[in-house]
N, C-alpha and C positions, 0 to 999 in steps of 0.2 A: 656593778663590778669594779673590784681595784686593781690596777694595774702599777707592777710596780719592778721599776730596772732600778738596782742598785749596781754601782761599776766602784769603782774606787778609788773617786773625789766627788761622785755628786749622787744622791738618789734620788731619781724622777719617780712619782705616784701622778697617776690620772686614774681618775671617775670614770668609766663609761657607761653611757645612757643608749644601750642598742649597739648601735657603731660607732658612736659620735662621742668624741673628747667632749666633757660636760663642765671641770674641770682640773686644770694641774699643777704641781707643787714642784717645789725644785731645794733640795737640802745637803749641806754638806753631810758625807758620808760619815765623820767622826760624830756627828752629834747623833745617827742612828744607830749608832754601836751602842747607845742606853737604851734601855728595853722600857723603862717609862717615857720615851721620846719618843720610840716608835709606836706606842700605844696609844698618847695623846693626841699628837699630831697626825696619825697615818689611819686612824682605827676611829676615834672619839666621834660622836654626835653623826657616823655614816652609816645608815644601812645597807648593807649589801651582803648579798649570801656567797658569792664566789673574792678570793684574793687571789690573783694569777699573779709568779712575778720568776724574774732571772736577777741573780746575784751573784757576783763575784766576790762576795763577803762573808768569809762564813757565820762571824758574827750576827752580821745583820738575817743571815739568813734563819739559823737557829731561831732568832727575834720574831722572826713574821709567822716561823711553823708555830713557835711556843704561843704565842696570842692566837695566831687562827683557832687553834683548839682548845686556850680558854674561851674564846668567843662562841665555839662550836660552829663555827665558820670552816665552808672548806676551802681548801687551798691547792693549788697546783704550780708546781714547780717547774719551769722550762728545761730546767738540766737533766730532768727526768722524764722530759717529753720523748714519745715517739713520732719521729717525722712522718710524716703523710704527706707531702707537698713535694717535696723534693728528690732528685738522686742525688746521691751521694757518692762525690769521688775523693774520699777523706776519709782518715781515721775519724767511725761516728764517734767513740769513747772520750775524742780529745779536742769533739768541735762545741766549745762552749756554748749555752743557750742562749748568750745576746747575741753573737756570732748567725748562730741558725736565726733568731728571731730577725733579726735586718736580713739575712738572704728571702725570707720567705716573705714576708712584709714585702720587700723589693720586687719579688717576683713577681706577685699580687696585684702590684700599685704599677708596674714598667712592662714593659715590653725589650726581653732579653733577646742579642745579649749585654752583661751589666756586668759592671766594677762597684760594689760598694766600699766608701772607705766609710769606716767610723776613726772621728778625730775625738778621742780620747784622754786618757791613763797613756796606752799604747796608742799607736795609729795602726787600724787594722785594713787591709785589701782583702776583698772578697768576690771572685768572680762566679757568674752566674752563666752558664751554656744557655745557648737558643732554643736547645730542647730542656732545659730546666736542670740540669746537672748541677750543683755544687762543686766545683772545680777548683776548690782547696784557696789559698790567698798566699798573705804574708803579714806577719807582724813584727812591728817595727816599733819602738821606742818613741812618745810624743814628743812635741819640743819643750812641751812645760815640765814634761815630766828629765828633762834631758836638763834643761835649765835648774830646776830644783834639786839634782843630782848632785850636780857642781859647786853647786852656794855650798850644799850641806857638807861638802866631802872635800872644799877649800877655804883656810882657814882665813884670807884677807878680803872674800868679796863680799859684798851685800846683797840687797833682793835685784834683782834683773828685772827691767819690763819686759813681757810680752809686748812686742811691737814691730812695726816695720822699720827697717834702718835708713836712719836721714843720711847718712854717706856712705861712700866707698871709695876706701876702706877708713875703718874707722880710726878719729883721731886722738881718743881717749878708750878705756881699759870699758868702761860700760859700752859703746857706742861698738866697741871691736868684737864685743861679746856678743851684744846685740845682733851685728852684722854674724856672726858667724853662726849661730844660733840659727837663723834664719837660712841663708845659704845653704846650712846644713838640712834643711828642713825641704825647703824648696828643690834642692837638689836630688836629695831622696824622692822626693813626688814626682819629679821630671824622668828621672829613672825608672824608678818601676811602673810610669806610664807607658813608658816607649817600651817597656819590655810586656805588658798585657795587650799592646796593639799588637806586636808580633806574637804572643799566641793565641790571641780570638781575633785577629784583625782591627780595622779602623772603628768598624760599625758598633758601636757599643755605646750605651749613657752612663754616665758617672753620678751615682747618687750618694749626696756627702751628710752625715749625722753625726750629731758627738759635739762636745762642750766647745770645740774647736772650730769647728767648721766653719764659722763664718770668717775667723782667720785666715782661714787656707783660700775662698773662695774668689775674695780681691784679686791675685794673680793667676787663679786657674778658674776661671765665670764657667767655664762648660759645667761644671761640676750643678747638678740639682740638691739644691737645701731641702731634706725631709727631716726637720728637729724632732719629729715622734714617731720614727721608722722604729726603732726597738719596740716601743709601747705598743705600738702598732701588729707588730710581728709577733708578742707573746701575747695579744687578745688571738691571732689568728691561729695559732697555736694550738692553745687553750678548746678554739674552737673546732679543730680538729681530729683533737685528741677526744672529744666528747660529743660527736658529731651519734646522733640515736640512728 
């Protein structure tokens, strides 16, 4: 079986062999916007009779349904799944399928109640009730994506690292960006933690996934790194939705 999250700057594909990651690929999301990219690379020399996957692409997505059915391969779609796992206290219409697949996956793998963030595109919060509720989140703007915003839409700066800032406050125009970037970032996390302890209390685990997270996880260690919580979520899905 393939499994495959496309978001919009990276697509992950994993094999699975039963339950077990066999293995996984990791690709910019503009080179699977070619439809003989995604058929070389994601399809070529693998047998498998099922493609599960959730995209944020429409692009890409088009690309996977159109080869699964030259392939005569079936395919299942997360955005079109029906939840079985969870309540829902959220518009279902508007809770995207990598969104559900990291709550359901989380739920599966933890012992709630939980905060998932995925560090992304966007940075998403997602909380999970002790009785398994979906309890709606927040989505918030990443910092790469906040970072990349600025370059493009200011005419005298250049590329910014992602980085931790060596001062405060900074002494030069990078090092201030830098610094603020960050700050901005961290500051927003510090926020709407203290405000998900005050409405599910203290007792909660924070499980971090997404191209980011191990950025985020140096100042915040409480946080549990699951890097194939999504992949994870739309096999369980998958499995759900075709349970005999």
């Amino acid at each position: 079986m393939i499994v495959i999250d496309a978001g919009n700057s990276k697509v992950k594909i994993a094999i699975f062999k039963n339950e077990k990651i066999v293995k996984k690929a990791i690709f910019d999301t503009k080179k699977c916007l070619e439809h003989k990219f995604i058929r070389r690379v994601i399809f070529e020399d693998i047998e498998v009779d099922v493609i599960a996957f959730s995209s944020v692409v429409p692009e890409v997505t088009d690309g996977i349904i159109s080869i699964s059915k030259e392939l005569k391969k079936k395919y299942f779609d997360v955005n079109k799944a029906k939840n079985k796992v969870l309540k829902i206290n959220y518009e279902e219409k508007e809770l995207g399928g990598d969104r559900l697949a990291n709550a359901v996956a989380a739920y599966k793998r933890y012992n709630p109640p939980l905060l998932i963030i995925d560090f992304g595109t966007a940075t998403t919060y997602n909380i999970i009730l002790a009785d398994g509720t979906f309890d709606g989140g927040i989505i918030a703007p990443g910092i790469k994506t906040c970072i990349d915003f600025l370059i493009q839409n200011t005419g005298l700066l250049q590329e910014i690292p992602l980085k931790y800032p060596d001062t405060f406050p900074g002494h030069t125009t990078v090092d201030a960006l830098i610094a603020g970037f960050y700050y901005t970032f961290s500051g927003q996390m510090k926020e709407i933690l203290k405000n998900v302890q005050k409405h599910i209390g203290s007792d909660y685990i924070t499980i971090g996934t997404g191209g980011l997270v191990e950025f985020a996880i140096r100042d915040f260690p409480h946080i549990i790194q699951d890097e194939d919580l999504t992949l994870l979520g739309i096999k369980m899905l998958y499995g759900a939705n075709n349970e005999r």
